[in-house]
NUKEVO-878981 format. One record per residue (C-alpha): residue in one letter; x, y, z. Coordinates in steps of 0.25 Angstrom, whole numbers, padded with zeros to 4 digits, always signed. Layout:
# NUKEVO-878981
aXYZ...
***
This chain:
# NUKEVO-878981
x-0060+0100+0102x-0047+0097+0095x-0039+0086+0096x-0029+0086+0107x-0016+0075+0110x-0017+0071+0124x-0002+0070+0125x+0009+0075+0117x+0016+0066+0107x+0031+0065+0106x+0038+0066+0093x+0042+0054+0092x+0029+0048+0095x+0025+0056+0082x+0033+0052+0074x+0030+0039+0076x+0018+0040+0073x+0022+0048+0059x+0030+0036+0057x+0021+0027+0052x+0015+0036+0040x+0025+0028+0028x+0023+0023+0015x+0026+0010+0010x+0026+0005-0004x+0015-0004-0009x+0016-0017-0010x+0019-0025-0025x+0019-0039-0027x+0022-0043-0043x+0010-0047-0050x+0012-0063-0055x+0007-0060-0068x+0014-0048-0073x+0025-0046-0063x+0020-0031-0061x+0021-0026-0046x+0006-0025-0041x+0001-0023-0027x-0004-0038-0022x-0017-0043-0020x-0023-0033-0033x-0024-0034-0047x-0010-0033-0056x-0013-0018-0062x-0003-0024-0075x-0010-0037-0077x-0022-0038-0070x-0020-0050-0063x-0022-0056-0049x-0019-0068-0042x-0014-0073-0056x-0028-0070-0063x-0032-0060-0073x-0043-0051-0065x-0042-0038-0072x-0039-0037-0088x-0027-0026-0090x-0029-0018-0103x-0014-0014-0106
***
């Protein structure tokens, strides 16, 4: 059997629905070390800090 709406849905039912598919931009905080823009609660990519402690050594 395929599927099969009940009832029909209007246009503007649709696009409301539709509506809520967006894109937002990722949140960045400054890391207090360096001062480069990293995502929070994760490891500074630049330095290698996190919560003001050295966790992952950076080879630059």
């Amino acid at each position: 059997m395929s599927i099969c709406p009940k009832n029909k849905s209007s246009k503007s039912h649709r696009d409301q629905r539709r509506a809520q598919w967006k894109m937002n931009a990722p949140t960045l905080v400054k890391c207090s070390k360096c001062g480069a823009l990293m995502m929070p609660h994760r490891v500074c990519k630049n330095c290698g800090t996190y919560n003001k402690k050295q966790v992952v050594s950076v080879d630059d």
